[in-house]
N, C-alpha and C positions, 0 to 999 in steps of 0.2 A: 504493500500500500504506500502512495508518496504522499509525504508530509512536508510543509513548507518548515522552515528551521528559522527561527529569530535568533539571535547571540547577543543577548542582554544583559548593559550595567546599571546597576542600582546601585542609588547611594544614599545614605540613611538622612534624612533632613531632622530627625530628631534619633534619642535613644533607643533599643531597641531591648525590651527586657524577656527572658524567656524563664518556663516554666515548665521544662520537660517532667514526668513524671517518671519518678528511679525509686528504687528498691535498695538503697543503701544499707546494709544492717544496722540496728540500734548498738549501741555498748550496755553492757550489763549498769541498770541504774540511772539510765540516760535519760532526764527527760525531754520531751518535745521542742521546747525553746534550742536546748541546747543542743540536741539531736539536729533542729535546723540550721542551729548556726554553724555548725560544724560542716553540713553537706551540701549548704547551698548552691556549690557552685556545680555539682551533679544535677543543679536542674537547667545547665544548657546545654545546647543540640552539641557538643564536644563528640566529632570521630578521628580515628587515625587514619589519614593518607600519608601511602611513603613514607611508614615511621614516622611520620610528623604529625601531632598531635592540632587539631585546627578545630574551627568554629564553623558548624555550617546552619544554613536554613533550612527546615526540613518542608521536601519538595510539597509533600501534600496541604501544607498549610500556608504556600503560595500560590498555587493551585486552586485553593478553598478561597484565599484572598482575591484573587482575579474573579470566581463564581462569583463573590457577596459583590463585589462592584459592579458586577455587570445586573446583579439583580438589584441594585442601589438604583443605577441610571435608570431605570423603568426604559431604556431603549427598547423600541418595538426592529424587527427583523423586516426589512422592507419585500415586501413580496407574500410574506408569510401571516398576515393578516395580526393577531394581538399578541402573536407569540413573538416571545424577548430573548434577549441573548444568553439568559443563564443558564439554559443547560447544553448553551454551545458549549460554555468555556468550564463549566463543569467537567464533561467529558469529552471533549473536543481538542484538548491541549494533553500534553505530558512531558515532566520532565526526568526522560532517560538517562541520564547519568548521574544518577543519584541525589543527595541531595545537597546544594547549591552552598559551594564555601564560603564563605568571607575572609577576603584575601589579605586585609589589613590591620587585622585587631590577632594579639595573641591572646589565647585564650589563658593563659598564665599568668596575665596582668589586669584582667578584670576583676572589677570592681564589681559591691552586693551594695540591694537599695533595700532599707529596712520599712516594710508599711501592715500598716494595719490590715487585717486580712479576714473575712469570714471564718469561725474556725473551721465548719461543713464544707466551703467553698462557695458555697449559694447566697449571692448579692443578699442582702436584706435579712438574712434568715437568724439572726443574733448574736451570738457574743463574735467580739471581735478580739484577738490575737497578733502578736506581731510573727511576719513570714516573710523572710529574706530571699531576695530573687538578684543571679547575674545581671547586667548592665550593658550594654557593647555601645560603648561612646557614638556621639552624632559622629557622621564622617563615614561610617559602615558602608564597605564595601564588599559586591558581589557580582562576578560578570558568570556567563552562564548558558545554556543551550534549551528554547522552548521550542518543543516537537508540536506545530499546529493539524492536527490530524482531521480538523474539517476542515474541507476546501471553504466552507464558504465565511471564513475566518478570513479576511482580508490585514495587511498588516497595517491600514489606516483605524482599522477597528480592536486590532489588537493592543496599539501604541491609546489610542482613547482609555481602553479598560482599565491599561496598565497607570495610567496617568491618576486615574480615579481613584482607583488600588490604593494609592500610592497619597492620595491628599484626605481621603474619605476611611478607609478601613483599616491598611495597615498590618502590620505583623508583629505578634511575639502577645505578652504581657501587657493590660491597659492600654491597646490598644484604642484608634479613635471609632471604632465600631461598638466596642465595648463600654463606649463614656470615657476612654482613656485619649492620654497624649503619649505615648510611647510608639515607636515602630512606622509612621510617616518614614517618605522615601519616593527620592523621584526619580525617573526613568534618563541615567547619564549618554546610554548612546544604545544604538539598535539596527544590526544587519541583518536582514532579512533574506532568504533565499528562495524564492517563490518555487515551489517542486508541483503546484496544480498544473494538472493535463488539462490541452487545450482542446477546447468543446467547439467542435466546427460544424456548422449549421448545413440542414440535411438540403440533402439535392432532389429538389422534386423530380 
């Protein structure tokens, strides 16, 4: 199947905080507080490439970011009567190489933000707690490979989404989808490689 291929740099216009979920052991007598403070930094997307320990964005939940902006714009799909872009870019994109570095921050110099936290996790639902989350300074960079697998994903419509994505929703921790200001990020440059076959009109 041919897929158009974009090769995208983003760059963080604010903070970007993550909250991966790990299974760190407790220590014998450990309480919660300090069980946190101890393994906070186990809650960001941290893998090894090439023996080298790095920071990356995990592909699905940029993916999920691109989906919520395009069902944010209420864009309608011209031709296609009320139906919107979101479940092009749901499943109509992918990115195949795993998930997307950041090529400028070590992850061994990051910094924890300490804030008050639901203790269940559910916005509103009572006692409140302090829960320390990674950091990754404004500046965050990540260039990268987006597989558009529907043709009819244009890259004027994809540079829109991403734009969106990127002032509107957001990625990581309090985000601006969320009520948050973390994780804003605007679209630094974008090569496009158009791979749609062309549709040549029939011969009476």
């Amino acid at each position: 199947m041919k897929a158009s291929v974009a090769t995208i740099t983003l760059v963080g216009m604010a903070p970007m905080s993550q909250s991966r979920q790990h299974h760190e052991p407790k220590l014998e007598g450990e309480t919660h507080d300090a069980y946190d403070s101890r393994t906070w930094l186990s809650k960001a997307h941290i893998e090894e490439r090439a023996g080298k320990r790095v920071l990356t964005i995990p592909a699905n939940g940029f993916r999920q970011c691109l989906a919520d902006a395009a069902k944010y714009s209420k864009r309608q799909i011209p031709g296609q009567g009320k139906a919107t872009w979101t479940a092009k870019f749901a499943a109509g994109i992918a990115l195949l190489g795993g998930n997307p570095v950041i090529n400028n921050v070590d992850p061994n110099a990051l910094q924890s933000i300490t804030i008050p936290a639901n203790a269940d996790g559910q916005r509103g639902s009572g006692k409140r707690v302090a829960r320390r989350f990674p950091v990754i300074p404004i500046g965050w960079s990540s260039t990268f490979e987006v597989h558009v697998l529907d043709p009819i994903i244009t890259k004027d419509i994809f540079v829109e989404m991403i734009e969106l994505a990127g002032m509107f929703i957001g990625m990581g921790q309090f985000r601006p989808a969320n009520l948050g200001t973390n994780g804003r990020f605007m679209l630094d440059k974008i090569d496009w490689i158009d791979n749609r076959a062309l549709v040549f009109p029939r011969v009476a």
